[in-house]
py3Dmol code that shows the C-alpha trace and the ligand (Angstrom):
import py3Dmol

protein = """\
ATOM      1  CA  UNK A   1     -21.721   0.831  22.395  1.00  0.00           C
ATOM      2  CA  UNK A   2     -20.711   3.611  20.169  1.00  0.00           C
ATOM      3  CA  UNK A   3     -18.521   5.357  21.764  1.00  0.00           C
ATOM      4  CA  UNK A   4     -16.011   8.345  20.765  1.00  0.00           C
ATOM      5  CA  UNK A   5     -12.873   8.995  21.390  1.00  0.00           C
ATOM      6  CA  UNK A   6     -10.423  11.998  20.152  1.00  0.00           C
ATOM      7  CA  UNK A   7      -7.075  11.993  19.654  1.00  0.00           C
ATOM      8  CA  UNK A   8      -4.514  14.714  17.861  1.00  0.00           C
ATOM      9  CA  UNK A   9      -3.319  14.229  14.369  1.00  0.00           C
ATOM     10  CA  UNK A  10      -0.963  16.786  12.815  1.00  0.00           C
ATOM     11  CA  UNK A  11      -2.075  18.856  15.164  1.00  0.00           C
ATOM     12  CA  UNK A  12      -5.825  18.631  14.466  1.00  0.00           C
ATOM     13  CA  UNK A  13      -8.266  17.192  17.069  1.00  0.00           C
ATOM     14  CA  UNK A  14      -9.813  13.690  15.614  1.00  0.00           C
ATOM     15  CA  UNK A  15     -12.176  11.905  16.641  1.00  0.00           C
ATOM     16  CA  UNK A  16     -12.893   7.957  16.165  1.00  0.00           C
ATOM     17  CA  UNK A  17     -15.131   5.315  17.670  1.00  0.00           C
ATOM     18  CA  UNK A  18     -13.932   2.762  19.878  1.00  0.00           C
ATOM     19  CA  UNK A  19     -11.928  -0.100  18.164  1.00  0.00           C
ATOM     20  CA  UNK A  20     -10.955   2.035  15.329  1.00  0.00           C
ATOM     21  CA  UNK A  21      -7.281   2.161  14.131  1.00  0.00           C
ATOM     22  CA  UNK A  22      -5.199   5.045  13.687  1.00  0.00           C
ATOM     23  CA  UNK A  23      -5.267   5.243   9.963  1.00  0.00           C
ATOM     24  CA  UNK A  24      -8.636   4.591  10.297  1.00  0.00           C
ATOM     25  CA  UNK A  25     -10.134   7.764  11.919  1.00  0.00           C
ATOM     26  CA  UNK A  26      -7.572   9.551   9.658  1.00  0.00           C
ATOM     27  CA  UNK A  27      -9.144   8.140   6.397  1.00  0.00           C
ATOM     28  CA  UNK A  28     -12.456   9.492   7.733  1.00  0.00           C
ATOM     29  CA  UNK A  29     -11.057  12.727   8.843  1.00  0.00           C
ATOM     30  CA  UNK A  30      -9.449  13.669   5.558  1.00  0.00           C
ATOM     31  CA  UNK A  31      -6.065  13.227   6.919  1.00  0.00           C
ATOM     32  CA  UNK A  32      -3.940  11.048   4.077  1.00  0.00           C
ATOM     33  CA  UNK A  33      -1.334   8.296   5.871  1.00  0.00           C
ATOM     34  CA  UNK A  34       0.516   6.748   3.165  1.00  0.00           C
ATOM     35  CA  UNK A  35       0.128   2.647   3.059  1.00  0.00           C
ATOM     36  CA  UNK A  36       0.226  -0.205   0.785  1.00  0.00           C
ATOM     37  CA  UNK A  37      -0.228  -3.383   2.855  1.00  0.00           C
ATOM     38  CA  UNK A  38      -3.170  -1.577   3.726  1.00  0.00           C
ATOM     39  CA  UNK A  39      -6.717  -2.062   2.122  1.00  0.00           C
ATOM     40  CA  UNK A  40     -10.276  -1.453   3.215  1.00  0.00           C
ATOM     41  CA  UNK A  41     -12.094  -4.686   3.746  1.00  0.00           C
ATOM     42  CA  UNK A  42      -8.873  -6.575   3.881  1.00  0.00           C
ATOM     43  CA  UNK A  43      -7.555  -7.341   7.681  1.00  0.00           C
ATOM     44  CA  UNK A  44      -4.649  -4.881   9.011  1.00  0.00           C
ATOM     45  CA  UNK A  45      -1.611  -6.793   8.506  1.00  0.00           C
ATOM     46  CA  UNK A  46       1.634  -4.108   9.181  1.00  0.00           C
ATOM     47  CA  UNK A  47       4.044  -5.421   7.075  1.00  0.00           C
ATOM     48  CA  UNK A  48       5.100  -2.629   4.783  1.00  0.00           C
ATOM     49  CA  UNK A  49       5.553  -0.057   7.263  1.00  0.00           C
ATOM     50  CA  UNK A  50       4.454   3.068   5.005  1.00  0.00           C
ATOM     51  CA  UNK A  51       2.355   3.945   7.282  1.00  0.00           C
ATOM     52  CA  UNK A  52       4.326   4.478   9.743  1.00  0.00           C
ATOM     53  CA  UNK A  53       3.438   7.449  12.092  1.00  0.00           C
ATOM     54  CA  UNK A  54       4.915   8.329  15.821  1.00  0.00           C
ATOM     55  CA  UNK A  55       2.667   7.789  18.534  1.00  0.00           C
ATOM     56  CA  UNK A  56       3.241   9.517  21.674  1.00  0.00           C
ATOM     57  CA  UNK A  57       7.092  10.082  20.308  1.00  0.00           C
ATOM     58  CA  UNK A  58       7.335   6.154  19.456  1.00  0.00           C
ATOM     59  CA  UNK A  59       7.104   4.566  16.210  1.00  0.00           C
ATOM     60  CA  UNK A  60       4.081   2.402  15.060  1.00  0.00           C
ATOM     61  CA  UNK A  61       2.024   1.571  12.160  1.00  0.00           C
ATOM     62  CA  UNK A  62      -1.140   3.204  11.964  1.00  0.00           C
ATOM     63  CA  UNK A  63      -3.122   0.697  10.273  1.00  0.00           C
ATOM     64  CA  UNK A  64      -2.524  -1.714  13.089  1.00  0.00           C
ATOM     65  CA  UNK A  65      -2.378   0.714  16.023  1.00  0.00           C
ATOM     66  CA  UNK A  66      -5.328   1.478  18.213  1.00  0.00           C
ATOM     67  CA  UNK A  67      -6.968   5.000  18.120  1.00  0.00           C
ATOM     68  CA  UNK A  68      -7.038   6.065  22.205  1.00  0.00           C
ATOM     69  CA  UNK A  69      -8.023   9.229  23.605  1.00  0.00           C
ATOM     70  CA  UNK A  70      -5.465  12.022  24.211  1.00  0.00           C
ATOM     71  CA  UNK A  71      -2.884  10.095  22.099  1.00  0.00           C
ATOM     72  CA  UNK A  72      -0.665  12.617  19.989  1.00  0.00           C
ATOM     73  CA  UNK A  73       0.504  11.268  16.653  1.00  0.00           C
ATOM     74  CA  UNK A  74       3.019  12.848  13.938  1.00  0.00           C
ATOM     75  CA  UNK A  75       2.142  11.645  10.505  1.00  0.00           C
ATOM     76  CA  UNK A  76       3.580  14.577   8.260  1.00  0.00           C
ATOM     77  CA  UNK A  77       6.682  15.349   9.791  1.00  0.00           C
ATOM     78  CA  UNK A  78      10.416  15.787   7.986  1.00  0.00           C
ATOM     79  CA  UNK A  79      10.894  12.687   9.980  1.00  0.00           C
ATOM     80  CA  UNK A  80       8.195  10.362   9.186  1.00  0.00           C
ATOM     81  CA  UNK A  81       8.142  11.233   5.809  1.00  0.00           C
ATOM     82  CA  UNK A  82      11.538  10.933   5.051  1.00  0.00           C
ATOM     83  CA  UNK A  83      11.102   7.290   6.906  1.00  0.00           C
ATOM     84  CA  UNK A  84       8.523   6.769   4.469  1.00  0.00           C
ATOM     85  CA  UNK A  85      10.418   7.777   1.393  1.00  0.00           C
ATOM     86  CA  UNK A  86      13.025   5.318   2.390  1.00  0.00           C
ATOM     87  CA  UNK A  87      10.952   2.507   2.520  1.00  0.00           C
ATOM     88  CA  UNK A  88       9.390   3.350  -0.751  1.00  0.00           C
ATOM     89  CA  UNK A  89      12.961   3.724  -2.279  1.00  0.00           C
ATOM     90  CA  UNK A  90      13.726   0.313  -0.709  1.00  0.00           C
ATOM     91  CA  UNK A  91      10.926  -1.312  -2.292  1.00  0.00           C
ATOM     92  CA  UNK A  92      12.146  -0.048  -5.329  1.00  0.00           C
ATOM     93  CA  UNK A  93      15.441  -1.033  -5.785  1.00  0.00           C
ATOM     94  CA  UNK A  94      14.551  -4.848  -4.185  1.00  0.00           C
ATOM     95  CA  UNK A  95      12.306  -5.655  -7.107  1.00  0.00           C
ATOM     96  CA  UNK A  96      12.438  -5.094 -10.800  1.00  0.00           C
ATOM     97  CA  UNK A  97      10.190  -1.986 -11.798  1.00  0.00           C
ATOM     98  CA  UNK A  98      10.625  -0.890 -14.684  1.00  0.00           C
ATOM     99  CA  UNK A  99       7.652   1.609 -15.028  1.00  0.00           C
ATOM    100  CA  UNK A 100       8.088   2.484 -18.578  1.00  0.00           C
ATOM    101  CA  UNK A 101       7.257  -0.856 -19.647  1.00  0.00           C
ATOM    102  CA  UNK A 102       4.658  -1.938 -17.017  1.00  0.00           C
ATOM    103  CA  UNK A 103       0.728  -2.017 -18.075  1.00  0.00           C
ATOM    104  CA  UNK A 104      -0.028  -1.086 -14.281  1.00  0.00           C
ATOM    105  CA  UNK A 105       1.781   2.269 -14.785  1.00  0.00           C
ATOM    106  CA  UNK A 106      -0.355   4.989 -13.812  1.00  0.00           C
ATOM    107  CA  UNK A 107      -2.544   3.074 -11.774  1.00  0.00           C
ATOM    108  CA  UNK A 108       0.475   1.367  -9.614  1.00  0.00           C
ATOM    109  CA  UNK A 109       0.502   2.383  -6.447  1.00  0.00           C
ATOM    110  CA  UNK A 110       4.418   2.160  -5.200  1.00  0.00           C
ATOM    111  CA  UNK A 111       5.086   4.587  -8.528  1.00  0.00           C
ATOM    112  CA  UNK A 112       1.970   6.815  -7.348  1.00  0.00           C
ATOM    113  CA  UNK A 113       4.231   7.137  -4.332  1.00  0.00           C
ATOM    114  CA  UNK A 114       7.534   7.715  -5.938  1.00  0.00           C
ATOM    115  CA  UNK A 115       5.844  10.657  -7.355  1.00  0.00           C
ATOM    116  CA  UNK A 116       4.420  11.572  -4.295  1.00  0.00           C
ATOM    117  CA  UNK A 117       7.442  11.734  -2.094  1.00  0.00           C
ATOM    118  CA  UNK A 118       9.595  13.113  -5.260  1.00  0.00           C
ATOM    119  CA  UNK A 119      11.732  10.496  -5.724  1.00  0.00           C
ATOM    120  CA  UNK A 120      13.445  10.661  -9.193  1.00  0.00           C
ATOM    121  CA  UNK A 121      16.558   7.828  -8.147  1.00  0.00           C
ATOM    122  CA  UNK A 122      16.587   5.664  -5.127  1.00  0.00           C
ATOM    123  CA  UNK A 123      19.807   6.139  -3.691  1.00  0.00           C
ATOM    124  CA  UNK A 124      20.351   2.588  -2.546  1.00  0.00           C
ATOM    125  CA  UNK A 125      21.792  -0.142  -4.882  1.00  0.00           C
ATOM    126  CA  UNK A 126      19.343  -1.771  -6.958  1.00  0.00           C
ATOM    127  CA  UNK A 127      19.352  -5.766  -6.286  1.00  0.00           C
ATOM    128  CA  UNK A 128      18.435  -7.010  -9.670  1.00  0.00           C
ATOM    129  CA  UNK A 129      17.286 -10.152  -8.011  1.00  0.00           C
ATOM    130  CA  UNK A 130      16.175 -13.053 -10.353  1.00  0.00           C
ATOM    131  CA  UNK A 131      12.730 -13.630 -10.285  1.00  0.00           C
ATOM    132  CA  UNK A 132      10.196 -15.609 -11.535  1.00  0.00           C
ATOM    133  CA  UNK A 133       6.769 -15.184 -13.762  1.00  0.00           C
ATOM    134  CA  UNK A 134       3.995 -17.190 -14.020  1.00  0.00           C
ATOM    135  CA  UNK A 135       2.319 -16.465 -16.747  1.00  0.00           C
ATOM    136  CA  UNK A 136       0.591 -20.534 -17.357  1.00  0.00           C
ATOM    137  CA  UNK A 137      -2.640 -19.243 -16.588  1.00  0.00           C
ATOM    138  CA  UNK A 138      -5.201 -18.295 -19.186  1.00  0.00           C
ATOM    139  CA  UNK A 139      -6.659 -15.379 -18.408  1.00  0.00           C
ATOM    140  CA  UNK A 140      -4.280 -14.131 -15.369  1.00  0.00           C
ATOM    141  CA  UNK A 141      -0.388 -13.827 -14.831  1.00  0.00           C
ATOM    142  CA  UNK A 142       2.136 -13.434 -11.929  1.00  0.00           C
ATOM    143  CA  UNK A 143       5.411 -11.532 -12.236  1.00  0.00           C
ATOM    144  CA  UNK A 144       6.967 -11.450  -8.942  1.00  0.00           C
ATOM    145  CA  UNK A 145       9.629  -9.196 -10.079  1.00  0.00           C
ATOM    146  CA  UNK A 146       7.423  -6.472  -8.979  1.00  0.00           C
ATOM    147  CA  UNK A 147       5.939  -8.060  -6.280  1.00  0.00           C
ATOM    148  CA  UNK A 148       6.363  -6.176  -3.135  1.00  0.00           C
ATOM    149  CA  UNK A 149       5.276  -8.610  -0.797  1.00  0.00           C
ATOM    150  CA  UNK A 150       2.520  -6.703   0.869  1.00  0.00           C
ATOM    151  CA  UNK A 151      -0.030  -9.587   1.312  1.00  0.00           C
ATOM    152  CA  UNK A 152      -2.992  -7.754  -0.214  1.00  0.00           C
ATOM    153  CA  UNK A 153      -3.433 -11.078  -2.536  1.00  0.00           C
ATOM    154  CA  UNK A 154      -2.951 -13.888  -0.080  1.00  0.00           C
ATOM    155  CA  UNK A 155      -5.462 -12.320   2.400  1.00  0.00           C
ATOM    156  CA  UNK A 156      -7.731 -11.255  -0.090  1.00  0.00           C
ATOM    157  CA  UNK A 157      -8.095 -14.728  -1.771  1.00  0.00           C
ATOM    158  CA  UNK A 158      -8.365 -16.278   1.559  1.00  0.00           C
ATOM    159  CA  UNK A 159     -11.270 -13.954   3.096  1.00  0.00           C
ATOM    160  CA  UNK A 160     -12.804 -12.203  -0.088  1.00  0.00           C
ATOM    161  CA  UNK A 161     -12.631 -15.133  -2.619  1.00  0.00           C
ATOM    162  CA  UNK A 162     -12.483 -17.786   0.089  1.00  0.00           C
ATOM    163  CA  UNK A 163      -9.942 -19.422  -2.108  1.00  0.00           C
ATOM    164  CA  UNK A 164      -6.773 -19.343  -1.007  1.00  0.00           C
ATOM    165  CA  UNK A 165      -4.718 -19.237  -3.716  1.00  0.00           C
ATOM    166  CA  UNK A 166      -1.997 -17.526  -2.645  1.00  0.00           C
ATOM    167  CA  UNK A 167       0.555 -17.314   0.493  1.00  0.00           C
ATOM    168  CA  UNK A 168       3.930 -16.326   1.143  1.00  0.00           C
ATOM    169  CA  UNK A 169       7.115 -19.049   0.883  1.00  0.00           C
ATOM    170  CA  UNK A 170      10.688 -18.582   2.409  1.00  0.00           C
ATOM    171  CA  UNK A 171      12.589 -16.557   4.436  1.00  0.00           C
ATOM    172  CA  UNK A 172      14.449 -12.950   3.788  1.00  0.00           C
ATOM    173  CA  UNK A 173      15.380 -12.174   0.469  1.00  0.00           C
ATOM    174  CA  UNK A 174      13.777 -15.659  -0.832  1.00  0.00           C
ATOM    175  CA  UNK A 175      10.674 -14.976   0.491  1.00  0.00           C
ATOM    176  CA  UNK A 176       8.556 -14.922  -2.189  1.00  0.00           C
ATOM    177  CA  UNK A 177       4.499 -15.170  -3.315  1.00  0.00           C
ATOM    178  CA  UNK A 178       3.509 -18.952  -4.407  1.00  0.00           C
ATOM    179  CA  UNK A 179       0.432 -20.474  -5.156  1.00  0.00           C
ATOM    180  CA  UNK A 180      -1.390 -23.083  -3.616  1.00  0.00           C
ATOM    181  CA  UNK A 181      -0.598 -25.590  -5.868  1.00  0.00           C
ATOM    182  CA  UNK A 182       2.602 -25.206  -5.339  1.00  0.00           C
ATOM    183  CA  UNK A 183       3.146 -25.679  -9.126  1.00  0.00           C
ATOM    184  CA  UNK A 184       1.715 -23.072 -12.054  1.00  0.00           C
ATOM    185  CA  UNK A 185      -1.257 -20.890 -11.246  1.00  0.00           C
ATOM    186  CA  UNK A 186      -3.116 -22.470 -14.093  1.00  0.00           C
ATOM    187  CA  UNK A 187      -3.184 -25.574 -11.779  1.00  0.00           C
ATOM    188  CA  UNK A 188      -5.588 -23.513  -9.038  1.00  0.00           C
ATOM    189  CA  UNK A 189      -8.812 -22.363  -9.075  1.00  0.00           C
ATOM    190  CA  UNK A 190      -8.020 -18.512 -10.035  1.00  0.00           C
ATOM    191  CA  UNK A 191     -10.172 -16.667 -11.924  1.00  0.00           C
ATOM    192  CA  UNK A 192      -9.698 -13.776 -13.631  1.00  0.00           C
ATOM    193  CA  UNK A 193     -12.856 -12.408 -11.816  1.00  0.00           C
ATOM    194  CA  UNK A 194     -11.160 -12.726  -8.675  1.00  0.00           C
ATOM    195  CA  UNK A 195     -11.254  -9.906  -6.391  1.00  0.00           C
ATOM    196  CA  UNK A 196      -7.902 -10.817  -5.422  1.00  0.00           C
ATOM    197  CA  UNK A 197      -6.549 -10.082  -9.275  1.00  0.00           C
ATOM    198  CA  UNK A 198      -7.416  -5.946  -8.116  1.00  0.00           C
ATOM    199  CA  UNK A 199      -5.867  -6.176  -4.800  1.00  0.00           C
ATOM    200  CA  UNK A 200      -2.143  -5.786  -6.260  1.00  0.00           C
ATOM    201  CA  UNK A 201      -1.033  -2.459  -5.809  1.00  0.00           C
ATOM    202  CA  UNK A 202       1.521  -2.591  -8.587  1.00  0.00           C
ATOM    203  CA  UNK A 203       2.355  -4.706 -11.547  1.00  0.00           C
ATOM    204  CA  UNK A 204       2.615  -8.126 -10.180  1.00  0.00           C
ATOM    205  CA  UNK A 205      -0.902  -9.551 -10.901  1.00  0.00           C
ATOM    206  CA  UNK A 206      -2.273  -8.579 -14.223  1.00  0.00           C
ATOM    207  CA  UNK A 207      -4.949  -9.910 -16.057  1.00  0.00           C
ATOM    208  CA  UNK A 208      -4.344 -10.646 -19.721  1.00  0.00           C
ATOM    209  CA  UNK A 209      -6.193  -9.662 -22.824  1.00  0.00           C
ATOM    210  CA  UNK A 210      -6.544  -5.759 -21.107  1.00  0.00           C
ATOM    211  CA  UNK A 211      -3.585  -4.456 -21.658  1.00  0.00           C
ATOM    212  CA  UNK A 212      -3.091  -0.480 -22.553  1.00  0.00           C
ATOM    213  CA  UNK A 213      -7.029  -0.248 -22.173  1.00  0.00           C
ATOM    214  CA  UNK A 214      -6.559   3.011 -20.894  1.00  0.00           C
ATOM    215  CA  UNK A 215      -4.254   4.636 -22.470  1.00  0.00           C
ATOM    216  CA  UNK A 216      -1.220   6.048 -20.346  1.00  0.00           C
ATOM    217  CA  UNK A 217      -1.583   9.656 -19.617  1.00  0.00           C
ATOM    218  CA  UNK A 218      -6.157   8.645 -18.956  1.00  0.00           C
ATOM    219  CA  UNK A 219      -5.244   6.889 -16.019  1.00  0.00           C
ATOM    220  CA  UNK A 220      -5.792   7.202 -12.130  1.00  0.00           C
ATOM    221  CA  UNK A 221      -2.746   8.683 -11.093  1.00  0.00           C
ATOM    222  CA  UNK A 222      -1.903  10.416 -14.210  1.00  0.00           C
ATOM    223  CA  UNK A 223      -4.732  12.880 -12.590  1.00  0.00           C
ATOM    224  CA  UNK A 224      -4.672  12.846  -9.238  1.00  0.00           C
ATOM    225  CA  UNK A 225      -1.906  12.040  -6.951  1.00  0.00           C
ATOM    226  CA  UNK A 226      -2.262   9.382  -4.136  1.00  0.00           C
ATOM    227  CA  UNK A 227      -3.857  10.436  -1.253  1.00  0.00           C
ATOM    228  CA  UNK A 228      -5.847  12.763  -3.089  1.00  0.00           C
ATOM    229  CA  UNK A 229      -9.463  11.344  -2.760  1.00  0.00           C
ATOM    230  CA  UNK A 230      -8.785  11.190   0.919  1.00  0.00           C
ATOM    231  CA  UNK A 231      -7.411  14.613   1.515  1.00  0.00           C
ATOM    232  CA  UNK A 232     -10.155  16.399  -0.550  1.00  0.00           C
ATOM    233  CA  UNK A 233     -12.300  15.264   2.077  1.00  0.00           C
ATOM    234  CA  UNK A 234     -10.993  17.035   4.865  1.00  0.00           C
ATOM    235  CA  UNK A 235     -12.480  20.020   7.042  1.00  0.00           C
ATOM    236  CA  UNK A 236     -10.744  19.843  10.001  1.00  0.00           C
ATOM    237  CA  UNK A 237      -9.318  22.861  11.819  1.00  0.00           C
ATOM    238  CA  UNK A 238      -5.929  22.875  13.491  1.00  0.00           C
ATOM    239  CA  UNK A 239      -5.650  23.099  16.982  1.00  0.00           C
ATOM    240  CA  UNK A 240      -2.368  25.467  17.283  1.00  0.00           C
ATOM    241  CA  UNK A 241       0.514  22.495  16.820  1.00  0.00           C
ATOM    242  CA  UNK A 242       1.345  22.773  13.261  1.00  0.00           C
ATOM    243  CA  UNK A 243       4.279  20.653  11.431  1.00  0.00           C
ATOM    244  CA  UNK A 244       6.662  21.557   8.795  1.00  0.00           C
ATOM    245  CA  UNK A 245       5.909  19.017   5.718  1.00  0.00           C
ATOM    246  CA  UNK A 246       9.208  19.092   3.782  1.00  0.00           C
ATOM    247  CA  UNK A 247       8.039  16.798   1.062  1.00  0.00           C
ATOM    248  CA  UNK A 248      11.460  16.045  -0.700  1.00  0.00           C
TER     249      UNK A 248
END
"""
ligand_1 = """\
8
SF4
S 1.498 -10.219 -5.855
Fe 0.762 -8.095 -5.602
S -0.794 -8.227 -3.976
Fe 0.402 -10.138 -3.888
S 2.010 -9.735 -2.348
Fe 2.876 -9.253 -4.371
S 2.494 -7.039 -4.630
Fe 1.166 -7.729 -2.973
"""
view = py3Dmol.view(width=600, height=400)
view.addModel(protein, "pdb")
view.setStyle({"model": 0}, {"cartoon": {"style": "trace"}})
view.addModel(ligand_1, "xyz")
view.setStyle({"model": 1}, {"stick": {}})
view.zoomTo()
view.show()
């Protein structure tokens, strides 16, 4: 059964069907909630917590939470986005990006953000942690210093390549992307076809021989900023409850 539902959203009335999540019935309203775990065709997994929006006053992520009528949820207030700029900042200083130097610059998605939420320095401590690269495979390489851990790879070798290449080892700070040979990636079945090879959203899985294809300054984000594709599909009028967006 198809049915509809409607729900507010920044203080627009949305509708979704039944069994939709909240980010969701946003994508298809036009209404842009930040994520990076997050990926169409991939399953919801709720680990990165970008998408964090408030649900009836509570905190949840919207790409694992349900879409039910009459719900109200905040996704561009001071408070979520400033909740959202911490995580990204947090990312940040946990790994090792350095942008300037990265072939996925302009078409990363954690710097898309950084631009996005106008960060210029995190202001935590960067962690420097000591990482490791993989970089035995022919065609493919692995440099978990900019790995953010969001699980787009492991689940999208395991259900879109039906390989499983890839899943997460350790606990806390050691936790850590490994592959399922438990060796070098040259020792699996990877290939540089792979749809999981596209799913990283920044730096950490690169395919060699490409590199500075497109020229920096020619690529996605240099032109649009994330979000962008989503937002320029939206028509929706407000229903009287506005927000401030503070976007610093
Ligand atoms: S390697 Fe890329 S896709 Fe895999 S967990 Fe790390 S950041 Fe995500």
């Amino acid at each position: 059964m198809n049915q509809t539902i409607s729900f507010i959203l920044d203080g627009v009335e949305v509708s979704a069907k039944a069994g939709q999540t909240i980010l969701e019935a946003a994508d298809e309203s036009g209404i842009y909630i930040p994520r990076l775990c997050a990926q169409k065709d991939l399953e919801p997994y709720g680990s990165c917590r970008v998408c964090t929006v408030f649900v009836n006053g509570r905190a949840q992520t919207a790409c694992t939470q349900p879409a039910a009528p009459g719900i109200v949820v905040e996704n561009n207030t001071d408070t979520v986005l400033a909740i959202r700029k911490q995580i990204i900042e947090m990312l940040f200083v946990e790994g090792n990006h350095f942008c300037m130097s990265c072939e996925k610059s302009g078409n990363c998605e954690l710097q898309a953000f950084a631009y996005r939420f106008g960060i210029l320095a995190p202001t935590f401590p960067y962690q420097f942690p000591d990482r490791e690269v993989d970089a035995s495979h022919p065609d493919i390489l692995i440099d978990r210093n900019r790995c953010i851990l969001c699980g787009r790879c492991v689940r999208s070798s395991r259900d879109q390549d039906g390989k499983n290449i890839f899943q997460f080892v350790n606990r806390g700070p050691h936790r850590k992307v490994a592959v399922n040979s438990q060796v070098n990636l040259a020792d699996t079945e990877m290939n540089a076809a792979d749809k999981a090879v596209d799913m990283c959203p920044v730096g950490a899985i690169l395919r060699k021989h490409v590199g500075f294809k497109i020229p920096i300054g020619e690529r996605l984000y240099d032109h649009q900023p994330i979000g962008s594709d989503i937002e320029s599909k939206r028509s929706l009028q407000p229903t009287g409850r506005t927000f401030t967006v503070n976007n610093k």
